[in-house]
C-alpha positions in Angstrom: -2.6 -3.2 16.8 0.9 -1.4 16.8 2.2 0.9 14.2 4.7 -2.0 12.4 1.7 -4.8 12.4 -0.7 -2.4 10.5 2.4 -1.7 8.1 2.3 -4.8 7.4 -0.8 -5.6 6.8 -1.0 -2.8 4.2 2.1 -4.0 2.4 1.2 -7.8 2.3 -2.7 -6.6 1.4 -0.9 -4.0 -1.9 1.4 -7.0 -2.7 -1.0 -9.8 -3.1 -3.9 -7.7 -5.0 -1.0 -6.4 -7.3 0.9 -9.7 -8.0 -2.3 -12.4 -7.5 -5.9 -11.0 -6.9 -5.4 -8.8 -10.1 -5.4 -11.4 -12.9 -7.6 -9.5 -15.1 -5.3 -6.5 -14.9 -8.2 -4.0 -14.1 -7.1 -2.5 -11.2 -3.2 -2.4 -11.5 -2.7 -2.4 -15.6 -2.2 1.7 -15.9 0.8 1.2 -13.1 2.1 -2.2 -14.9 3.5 -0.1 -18.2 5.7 2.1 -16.5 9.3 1.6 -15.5 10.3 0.1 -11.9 11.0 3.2 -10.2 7.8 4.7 -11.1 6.1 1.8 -9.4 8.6 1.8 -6.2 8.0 5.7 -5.8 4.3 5.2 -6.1 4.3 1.9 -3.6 6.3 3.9 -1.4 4.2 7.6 -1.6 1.3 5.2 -1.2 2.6 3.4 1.8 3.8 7.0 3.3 0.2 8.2 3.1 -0.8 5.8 4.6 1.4 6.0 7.7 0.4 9.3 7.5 -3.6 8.8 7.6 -2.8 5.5 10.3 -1.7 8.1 12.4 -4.4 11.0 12.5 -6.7 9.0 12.1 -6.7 5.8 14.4 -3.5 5.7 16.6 -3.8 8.6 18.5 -7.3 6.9 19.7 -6.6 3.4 20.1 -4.2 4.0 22.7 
């Protein structure tokens, strides 16, 4: 799997729990009440961090 595919998949897996698994708001409810740049900042640390750990973590070994 190459780094853009596993982006991807994290961004279509954060979008679809936040906007349809979600319904109950138990998960996503504390990030719902604040403004929209909060939530893009935090979307985007969390998608950084996850770049981040991709790449210690896994893609120096699965090549």
């Amino acid at each position: 799997m190459n780094f853009a595919t596993f982006i991807a998949i994290v961004l279509v897996a954060i979008i679809v729990d936040f906007f349809w698994l979600d319904i109950e708001n138990k998960r996503w409810n504390w990030l719902k009440n604040r403004s929209v740049s909060q939530q893009v900042l935090f979307f985007a640390f969390f998608l950084g961090a996850s770049m981040i750990l991709y790449y210690v973590f896994g893609y120096k070994f699965l090549n």
